[in-house]
BARO-630702 format. One line per 4 residues: number of its first residue (from 1); their letters; for each residue x, z, y of N, C-alpha, C, O. Coordinates in Angstrom, 1 decimal, padded with zeros to 4 digits, always signed. Each point is the difference from the previous one (the first is absolute). Layout:
N
NUM) a) X Z Y X Z Y X Z Y X Z Y ~ ... $
//
This chain:
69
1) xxxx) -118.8 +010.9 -039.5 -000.1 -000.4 -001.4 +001.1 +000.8 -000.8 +001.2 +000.1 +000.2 ~ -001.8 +000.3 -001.1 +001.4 +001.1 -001.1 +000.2 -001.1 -001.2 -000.2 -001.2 +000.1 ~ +000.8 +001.9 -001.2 +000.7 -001.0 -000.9 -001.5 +000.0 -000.8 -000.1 -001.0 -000.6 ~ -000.7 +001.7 +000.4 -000.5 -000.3 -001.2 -001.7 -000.5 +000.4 -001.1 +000.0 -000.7 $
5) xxxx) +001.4 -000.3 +002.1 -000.6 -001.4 +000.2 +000.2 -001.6 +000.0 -000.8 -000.9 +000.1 ~ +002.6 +001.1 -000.3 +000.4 -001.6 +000.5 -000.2 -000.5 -001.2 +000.3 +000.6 -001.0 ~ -001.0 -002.2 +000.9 +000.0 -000.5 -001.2 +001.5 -001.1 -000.1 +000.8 +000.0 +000.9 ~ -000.7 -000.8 -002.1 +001.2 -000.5 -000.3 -000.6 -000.7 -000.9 +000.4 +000.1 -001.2 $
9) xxxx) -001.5 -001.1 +001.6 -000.4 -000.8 -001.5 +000.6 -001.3 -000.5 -000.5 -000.7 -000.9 ~ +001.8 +000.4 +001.8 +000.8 -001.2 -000.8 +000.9 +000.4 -000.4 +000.5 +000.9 +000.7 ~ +000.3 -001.3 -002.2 +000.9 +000.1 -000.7 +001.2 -001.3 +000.1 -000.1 -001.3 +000.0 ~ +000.9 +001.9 +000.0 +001.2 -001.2 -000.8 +000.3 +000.5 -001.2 +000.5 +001.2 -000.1 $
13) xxxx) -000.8 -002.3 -001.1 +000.5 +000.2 -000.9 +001.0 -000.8 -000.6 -000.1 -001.2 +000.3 ~ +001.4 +001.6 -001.3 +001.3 -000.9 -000.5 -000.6 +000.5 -001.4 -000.5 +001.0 -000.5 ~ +000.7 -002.4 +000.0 +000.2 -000.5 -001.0 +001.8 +000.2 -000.8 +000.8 +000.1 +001.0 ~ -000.3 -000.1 -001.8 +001.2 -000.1 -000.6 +000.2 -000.9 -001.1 -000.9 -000.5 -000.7 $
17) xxxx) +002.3 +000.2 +000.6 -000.2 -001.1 -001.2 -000.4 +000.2 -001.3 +000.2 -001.0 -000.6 ~ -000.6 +001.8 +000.0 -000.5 +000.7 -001.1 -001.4 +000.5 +000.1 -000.6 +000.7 -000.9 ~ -000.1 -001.3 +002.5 -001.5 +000.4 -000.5 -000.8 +001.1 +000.6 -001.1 -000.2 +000.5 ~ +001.6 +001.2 -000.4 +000.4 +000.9 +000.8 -000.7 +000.0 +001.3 +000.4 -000.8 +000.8 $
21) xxxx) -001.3 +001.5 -000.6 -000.8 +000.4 +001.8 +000.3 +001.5 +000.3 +000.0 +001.0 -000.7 ~ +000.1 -001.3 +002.1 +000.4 +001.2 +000.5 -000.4 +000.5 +001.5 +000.4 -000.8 +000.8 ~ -000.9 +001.4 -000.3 -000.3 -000.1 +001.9 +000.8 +000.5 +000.8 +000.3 +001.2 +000.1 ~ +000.3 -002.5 +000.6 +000.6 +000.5 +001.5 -000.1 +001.0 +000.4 +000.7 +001.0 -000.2 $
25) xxxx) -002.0 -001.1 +001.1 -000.6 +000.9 +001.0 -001.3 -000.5 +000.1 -000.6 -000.9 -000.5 ~ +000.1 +002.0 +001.5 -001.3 -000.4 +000.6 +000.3 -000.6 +001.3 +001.1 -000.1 +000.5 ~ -002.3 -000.3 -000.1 -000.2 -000.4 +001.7 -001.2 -000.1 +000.2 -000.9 -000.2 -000.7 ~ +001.0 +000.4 +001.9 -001.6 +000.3 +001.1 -000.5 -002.0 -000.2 -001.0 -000.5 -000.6 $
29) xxxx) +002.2 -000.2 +001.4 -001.0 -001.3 +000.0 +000.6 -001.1 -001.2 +001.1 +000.3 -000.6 ~ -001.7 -001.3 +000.4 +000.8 -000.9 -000.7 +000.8 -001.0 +000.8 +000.2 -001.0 -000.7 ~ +000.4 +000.9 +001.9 +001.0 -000.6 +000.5 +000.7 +001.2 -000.3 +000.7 -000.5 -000.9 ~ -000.2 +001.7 +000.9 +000.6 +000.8 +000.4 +001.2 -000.1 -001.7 +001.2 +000.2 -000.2 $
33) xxxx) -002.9 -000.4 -001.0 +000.8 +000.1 -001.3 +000.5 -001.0 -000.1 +001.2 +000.0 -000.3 ~ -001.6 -001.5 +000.6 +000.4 -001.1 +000.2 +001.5 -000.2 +000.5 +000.8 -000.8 -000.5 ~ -000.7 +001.3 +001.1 +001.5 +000.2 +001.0 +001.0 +000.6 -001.2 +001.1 -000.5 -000.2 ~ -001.6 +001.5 -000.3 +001.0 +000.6 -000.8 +000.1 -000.8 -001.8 +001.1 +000.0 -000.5 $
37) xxxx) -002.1 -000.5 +000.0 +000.3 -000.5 -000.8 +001.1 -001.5 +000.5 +001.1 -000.3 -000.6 ~ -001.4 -000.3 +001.4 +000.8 -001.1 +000.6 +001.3 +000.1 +000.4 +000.8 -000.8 +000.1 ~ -000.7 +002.2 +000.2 +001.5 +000.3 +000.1 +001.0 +000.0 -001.1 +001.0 -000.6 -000.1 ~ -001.7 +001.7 -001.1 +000.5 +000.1 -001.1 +000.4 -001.1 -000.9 +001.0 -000.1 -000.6 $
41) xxxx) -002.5 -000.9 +000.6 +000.1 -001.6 -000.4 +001.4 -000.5 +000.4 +000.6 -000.6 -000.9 ~ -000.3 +000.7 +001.7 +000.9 -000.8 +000.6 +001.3 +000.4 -000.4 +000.9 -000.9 +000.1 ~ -000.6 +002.3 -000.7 +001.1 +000.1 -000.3 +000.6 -000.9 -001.1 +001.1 +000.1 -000.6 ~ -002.0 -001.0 +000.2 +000.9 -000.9 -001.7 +000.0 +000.8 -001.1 +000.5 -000.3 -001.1 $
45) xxxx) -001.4 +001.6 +001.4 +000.2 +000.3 -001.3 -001.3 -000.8 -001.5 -000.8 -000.9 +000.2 ~ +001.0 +001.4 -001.1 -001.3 -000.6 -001.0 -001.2 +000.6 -000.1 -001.0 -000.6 -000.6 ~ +001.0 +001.9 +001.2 -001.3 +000.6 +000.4 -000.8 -000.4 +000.4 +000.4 -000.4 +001.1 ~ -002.2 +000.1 -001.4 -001.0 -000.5 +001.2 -000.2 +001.1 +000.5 +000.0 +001.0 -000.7 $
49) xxxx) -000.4 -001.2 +002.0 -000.7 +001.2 +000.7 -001.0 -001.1 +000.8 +000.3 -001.0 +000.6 ~ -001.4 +001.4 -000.8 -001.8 +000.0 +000.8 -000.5 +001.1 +000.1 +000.1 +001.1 -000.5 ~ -001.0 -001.6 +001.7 -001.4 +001.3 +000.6 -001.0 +000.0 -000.5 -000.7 -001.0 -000.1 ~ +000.3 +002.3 -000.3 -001.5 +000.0 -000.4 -000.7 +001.0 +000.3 +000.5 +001.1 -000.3 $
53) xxxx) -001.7 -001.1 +000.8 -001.1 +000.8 +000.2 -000.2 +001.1 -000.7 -000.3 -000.1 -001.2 ~ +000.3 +001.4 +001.8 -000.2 +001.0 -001.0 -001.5 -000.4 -000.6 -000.8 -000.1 +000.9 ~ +000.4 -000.2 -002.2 -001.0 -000.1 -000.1 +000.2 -001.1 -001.6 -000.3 +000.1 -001.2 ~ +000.8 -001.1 +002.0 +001.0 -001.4 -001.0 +000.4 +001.1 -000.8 -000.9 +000.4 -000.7 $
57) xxxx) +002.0 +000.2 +000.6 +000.8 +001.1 -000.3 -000.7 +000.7 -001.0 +000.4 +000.1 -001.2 ~ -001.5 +000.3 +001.8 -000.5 +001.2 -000.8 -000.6 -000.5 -001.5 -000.3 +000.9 -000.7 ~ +000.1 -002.3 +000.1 -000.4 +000.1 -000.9 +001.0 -000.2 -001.1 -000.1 -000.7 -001.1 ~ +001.2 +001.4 +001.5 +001.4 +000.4 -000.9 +000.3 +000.8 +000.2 +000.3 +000.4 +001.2 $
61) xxxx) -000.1 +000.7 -002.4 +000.1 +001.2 +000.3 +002.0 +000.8 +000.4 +001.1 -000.2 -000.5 ~ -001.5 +000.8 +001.3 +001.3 +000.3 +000.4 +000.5 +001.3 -000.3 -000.6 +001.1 -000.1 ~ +002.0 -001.3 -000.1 +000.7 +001.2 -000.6 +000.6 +000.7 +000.7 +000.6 -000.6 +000.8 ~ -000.4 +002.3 -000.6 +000.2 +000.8 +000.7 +001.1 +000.1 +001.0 -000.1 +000.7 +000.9 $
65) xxxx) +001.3 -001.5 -001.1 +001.0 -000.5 +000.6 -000.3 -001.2 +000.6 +001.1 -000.5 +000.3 ~ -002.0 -000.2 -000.1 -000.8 -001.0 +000.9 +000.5 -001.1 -000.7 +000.2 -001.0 +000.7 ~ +000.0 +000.8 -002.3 +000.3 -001.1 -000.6 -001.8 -000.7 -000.3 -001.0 +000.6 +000.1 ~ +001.1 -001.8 -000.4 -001.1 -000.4 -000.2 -000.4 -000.2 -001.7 +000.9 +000.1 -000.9 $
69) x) -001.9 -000.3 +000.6 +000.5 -000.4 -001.7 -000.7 -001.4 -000.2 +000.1 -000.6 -001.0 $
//
């Protein structure tokens, strides 16, 4: 398998206190993004971070630095 077969269709996305969406990263499974938003959660900060389906995602259009709008 090469890279520009692997898919990565779960996201974590953070939220900020001002509203603000932005993407983690990708991942192959949703335990995998799951894990990583739950870690970051956990630091106390005010940021949300959740997983979402590339797809969820897509009916917001996204800005070239992987900001969301």
């Amino acid at each position: 398998m090469n890279d520009s077969t692997i898919s990565l269709p779960w996201l974590v996305i953070r939220q900020d206190d001002n509203g603000n969406r932005y993407r983690v990263g990708r991942y192959a499974t949703r335990a995998e993004a799951q894990k990583i938003a739950d870690s970051l959660d956990s630091r106390g900060h005010k940021q949300l971070y959740w997983v979402e389906r590339i797809g969820q995602a897509q009916a917001q259009a996204q800005n070239g630095d992987g900001t969301l709008n």
